[in-house]
GUBAGU-434456 format. One line per field, with one value per residue (C-alpha): y, z, x; residue in one letter; residue number from 1. Coordinates in nm, 3 decimals. Layout:
N
c2 = [Y/...] .
c3 = [Z/...] .
c1 = [X/...] .
r = [A/...] .
k = [NUM/...] .
***
This chain:
270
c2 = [11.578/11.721/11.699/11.432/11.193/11.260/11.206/10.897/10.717/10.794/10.568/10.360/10.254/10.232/9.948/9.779/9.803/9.659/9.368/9.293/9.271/9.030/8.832/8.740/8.607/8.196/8.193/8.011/7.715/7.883/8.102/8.024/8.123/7.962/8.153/8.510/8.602/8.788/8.896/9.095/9.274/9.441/9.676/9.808/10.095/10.364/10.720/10.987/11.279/11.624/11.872/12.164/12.499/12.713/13.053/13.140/12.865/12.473/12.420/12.215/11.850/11.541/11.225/10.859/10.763/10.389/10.349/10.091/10.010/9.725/9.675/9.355/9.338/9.155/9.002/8.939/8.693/8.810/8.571/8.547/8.570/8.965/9.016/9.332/9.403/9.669/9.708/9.922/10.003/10.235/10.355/10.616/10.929/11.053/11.273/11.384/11.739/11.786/11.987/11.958/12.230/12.440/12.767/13.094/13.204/13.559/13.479/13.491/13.131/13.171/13.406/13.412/13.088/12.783/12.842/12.575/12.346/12.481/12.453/12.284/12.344/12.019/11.889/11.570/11.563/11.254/11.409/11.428/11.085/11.140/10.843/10.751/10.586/10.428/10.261/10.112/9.993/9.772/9.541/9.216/9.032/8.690/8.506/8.139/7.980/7.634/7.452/7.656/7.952/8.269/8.652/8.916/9.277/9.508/9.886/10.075/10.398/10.448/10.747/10.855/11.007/11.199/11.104/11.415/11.725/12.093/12.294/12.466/12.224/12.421/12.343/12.609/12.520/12.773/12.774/12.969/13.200/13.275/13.365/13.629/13.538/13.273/13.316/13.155/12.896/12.729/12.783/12.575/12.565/12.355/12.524/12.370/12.094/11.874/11.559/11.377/11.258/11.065/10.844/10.554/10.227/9.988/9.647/9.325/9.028/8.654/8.426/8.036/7.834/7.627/7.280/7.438/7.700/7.981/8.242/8.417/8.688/8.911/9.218/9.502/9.866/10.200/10.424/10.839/11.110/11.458/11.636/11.712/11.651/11.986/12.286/12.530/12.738/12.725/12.966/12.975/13.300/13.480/13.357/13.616/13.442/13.376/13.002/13.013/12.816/12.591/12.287/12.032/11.669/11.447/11.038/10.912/10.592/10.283/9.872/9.562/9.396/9.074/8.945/8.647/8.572/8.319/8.129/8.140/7.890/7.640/7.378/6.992/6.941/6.686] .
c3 = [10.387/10.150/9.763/9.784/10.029/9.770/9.499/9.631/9.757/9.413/9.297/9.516/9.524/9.097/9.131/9.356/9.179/8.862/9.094/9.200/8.835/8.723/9.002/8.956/8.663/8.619/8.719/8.431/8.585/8.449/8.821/8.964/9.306/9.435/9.715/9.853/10.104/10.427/10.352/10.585/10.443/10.587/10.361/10.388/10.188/10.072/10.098/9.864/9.971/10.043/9.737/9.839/9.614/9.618/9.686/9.677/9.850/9.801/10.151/10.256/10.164/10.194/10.167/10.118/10.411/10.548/10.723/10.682/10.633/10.715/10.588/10.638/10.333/10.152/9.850/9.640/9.330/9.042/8.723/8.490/8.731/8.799/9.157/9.359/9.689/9.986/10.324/10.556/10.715/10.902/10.777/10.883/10.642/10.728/10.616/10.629/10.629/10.671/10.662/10.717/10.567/10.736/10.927/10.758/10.882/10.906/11.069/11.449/11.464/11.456/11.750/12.123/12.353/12.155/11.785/11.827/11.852/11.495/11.276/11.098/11.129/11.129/11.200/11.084/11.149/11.169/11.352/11.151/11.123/11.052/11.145/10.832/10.783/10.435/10.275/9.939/9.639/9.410/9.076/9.088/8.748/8.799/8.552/8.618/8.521/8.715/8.934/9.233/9.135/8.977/8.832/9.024/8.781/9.043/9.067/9.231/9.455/9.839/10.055/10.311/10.629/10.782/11.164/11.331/11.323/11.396/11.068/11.064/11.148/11.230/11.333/11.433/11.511/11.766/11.875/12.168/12.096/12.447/12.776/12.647/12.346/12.096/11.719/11.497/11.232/10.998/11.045/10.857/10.824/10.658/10.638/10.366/10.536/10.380/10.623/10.332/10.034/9.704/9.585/9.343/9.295/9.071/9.214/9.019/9.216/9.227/9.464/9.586/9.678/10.038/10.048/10.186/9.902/10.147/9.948/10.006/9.779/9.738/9.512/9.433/9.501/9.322/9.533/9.430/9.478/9.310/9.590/9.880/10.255/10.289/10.176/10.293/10.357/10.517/10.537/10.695/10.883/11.035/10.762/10.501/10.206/10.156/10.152/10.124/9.961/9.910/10.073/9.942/10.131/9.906/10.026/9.737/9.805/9.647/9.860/9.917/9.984/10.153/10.156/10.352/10.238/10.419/10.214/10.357/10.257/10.135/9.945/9.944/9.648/9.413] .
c1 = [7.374/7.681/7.626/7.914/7.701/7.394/7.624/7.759/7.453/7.268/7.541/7.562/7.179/7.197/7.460/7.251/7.007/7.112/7.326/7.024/6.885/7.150/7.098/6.749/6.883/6.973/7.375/7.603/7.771/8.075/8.058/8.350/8.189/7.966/7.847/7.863/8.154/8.227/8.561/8.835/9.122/9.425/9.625/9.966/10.022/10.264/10.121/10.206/10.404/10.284/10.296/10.507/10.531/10.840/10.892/11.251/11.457/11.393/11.476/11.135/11.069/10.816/10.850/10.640/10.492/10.388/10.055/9.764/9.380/9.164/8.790/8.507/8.306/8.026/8.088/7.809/7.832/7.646/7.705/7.954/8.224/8.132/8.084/8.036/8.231/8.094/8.135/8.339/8.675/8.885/9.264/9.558/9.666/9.988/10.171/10.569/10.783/11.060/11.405/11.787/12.026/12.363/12.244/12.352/12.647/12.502/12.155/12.061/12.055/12.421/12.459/12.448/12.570/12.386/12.519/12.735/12.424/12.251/12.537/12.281/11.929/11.651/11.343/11.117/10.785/10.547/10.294/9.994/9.793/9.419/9.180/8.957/8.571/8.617/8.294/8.432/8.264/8.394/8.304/8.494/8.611/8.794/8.964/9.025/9.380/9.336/9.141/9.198/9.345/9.269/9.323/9.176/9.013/8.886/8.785/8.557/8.539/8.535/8.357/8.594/8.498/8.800/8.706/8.868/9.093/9.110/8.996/9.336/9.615/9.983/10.352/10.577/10.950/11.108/11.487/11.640/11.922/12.000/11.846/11.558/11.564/11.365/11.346/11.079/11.258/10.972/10.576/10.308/9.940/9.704/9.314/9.042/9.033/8.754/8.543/8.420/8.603/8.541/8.832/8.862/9.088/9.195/9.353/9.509/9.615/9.593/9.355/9.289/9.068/9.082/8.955/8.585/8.589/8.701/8.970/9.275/9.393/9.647/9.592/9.841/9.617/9.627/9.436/9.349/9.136/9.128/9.024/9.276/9.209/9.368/9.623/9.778/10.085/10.474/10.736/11.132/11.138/11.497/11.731/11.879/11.674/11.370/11.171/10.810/10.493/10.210/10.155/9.858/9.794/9.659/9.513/9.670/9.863/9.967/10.001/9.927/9.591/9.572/9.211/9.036/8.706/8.465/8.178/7.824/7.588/7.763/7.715/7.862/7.989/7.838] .
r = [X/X/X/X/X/X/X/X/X/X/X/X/X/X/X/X/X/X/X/X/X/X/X/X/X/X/X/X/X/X/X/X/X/X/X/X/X/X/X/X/X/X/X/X/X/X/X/X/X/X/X/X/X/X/X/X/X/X/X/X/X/X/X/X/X/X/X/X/X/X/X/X/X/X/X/X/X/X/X/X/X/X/X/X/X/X/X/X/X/X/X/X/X/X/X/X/X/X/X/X/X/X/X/X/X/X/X/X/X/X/X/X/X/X/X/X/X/X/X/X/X/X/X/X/X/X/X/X/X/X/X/X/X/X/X/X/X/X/X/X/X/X/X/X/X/X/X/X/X/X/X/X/X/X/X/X/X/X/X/X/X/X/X/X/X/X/X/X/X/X/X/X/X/X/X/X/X/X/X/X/X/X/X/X/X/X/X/X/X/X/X/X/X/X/X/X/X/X/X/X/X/X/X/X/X/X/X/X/X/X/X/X/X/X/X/X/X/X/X/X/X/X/X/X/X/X/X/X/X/X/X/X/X/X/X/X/X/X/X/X/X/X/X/X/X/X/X/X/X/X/X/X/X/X/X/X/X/X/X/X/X/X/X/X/X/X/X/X/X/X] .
k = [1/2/3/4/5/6/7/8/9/10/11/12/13/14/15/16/17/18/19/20/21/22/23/24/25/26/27/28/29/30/31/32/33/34/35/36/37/38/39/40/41/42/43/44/45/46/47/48/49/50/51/52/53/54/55/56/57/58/59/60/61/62/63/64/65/66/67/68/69/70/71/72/73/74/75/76/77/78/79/80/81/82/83/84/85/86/87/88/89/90/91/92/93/94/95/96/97/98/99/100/101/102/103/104/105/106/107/108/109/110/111/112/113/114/115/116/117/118/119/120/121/122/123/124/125/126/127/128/129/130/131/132/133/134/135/136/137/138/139/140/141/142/143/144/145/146/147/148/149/150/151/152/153/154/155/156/157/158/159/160/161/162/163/164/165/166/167/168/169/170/171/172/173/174/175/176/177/178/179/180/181/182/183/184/185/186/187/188/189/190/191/192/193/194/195/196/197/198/199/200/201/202/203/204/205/206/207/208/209/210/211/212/213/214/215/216/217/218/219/220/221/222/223/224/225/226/227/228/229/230/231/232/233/234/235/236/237/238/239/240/241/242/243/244/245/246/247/248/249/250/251/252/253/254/255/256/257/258/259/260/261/262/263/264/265/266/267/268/269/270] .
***
């Protein structure tokens, strides 16, 4: 096991434990849930952009991109309208380069038979989307405002297991200058690559009741981590400058959460 699976099952196993404390306790009839939950959520969400370094040139560029995660969890009332929420999903990282500017007139991309093709040099790339395990954790404040309706105050942390990839990841865009000859444009690599990371959320949204005490919710989500899913390096080769850097992919995002959450054990009301 990693020091972050230690790390994160230490905590994990405390906040049961002390849900599990509370819960022995008598509930206040102020609970505004009755029962516990199996709830499913599907998330749109916004990704951040890659961070790029420069060396020389600002020629490279990222940009937000859309992708999506859906989880079934357990909710488990505890009193005082606290609850805690765990459970599991799976979710897409992507990520976005890329590039658009005029070829130098005095490069090779500007000789032989297909210059007439690069007057401007381009290329967008979508390619990378990395399949996630996510295994959230989350303590649940709701604040009542009428007889069905309510606030949602929630934050917690997820584990996320990156499902697969290659430990170095590369792109390298090559264009043809003429019969026997091919010239290297733009090369990128991304090495570190980490399996297993810790991030952490914060959501605010609104939720109702159905007539059988069932829920829908909608919550706006902040999602982060400090630790990248991996970095690495680019450079533009064969032009008469130079454009070179860093490049750092980050699972940072922010979205929408739209949750469904089905009672168990329910009770007629009296």
């Amino acid at each position: 096991m990693t020091q972050i699976f230690i790390k994160t099952g230490i905590i994990i196993m405390l906040l049961l434990f002390i849900s599990n404390i509370l819960i022995g306790q008598n509930k206040t009839k102020s609970n505004i849930f009755e029962n516990d939950q199996i709830r499913f959520t599907f998330s749109p969400v916004m990704y951040d952009d890659l961070e790029i370094g420069y060396w020389g040139e600002k020629i490279l560029k990222s940009r937000f991109t859309f992708s999506g995660e859906a989880t079934i969890l357990y909710h488990k009332n505890i009193k005082n309208n606290f609850s805690i929420n765990y459970g599991v999903g799976l979710g897409l990282v992507p990520y976005n380069i890329h590039y658009f500017f005029k070829a130098p007139t005095n490069s090779i991309f500007q000789t032989g038979p297909y210059k007439e093709y690069y007057e401007y040099l381009d290329d967008n790339h979508y390619d990378y989307v990395q399949f996630i395990w996510v295994f959230p954790l989350s303590v649940q404040k709701i604040i009542k405002y009428n007889k069905n309706n309510y606030y949602n105050f929630e934050g917690g942390f997820k584990l996320n297991r990156v499902i697969a990839y290659d430990y170095e990841i590369t792109t390298e865009n090559t264009y043809i200058i003429n019969d026997t000859t091919e010239a290297v444009l733009f090369s990128s690599y991304l090495n570190d690559t980490q399996k297993n990371i810790l991030s952490y959320f914060f959501k605010i949204g609104i939720g109702h009741f159905t007539k059988n005490r069932n829920i829908f919710q909608i919550n706006a989500v902040l999602h982060f981590s400090f630790t990248k899913i991996g970095i690495g390096y680019y450079e533009f080769q064969n032009l008469p400058y130079e454009s070179k850097g860093q490049l750092g992919w980050n699972i940072n995002y922010i979205g929408l959460e739209f949750v469904y959450g089905l009672s168990l054990f329910k009770e007629k009301n009296k």
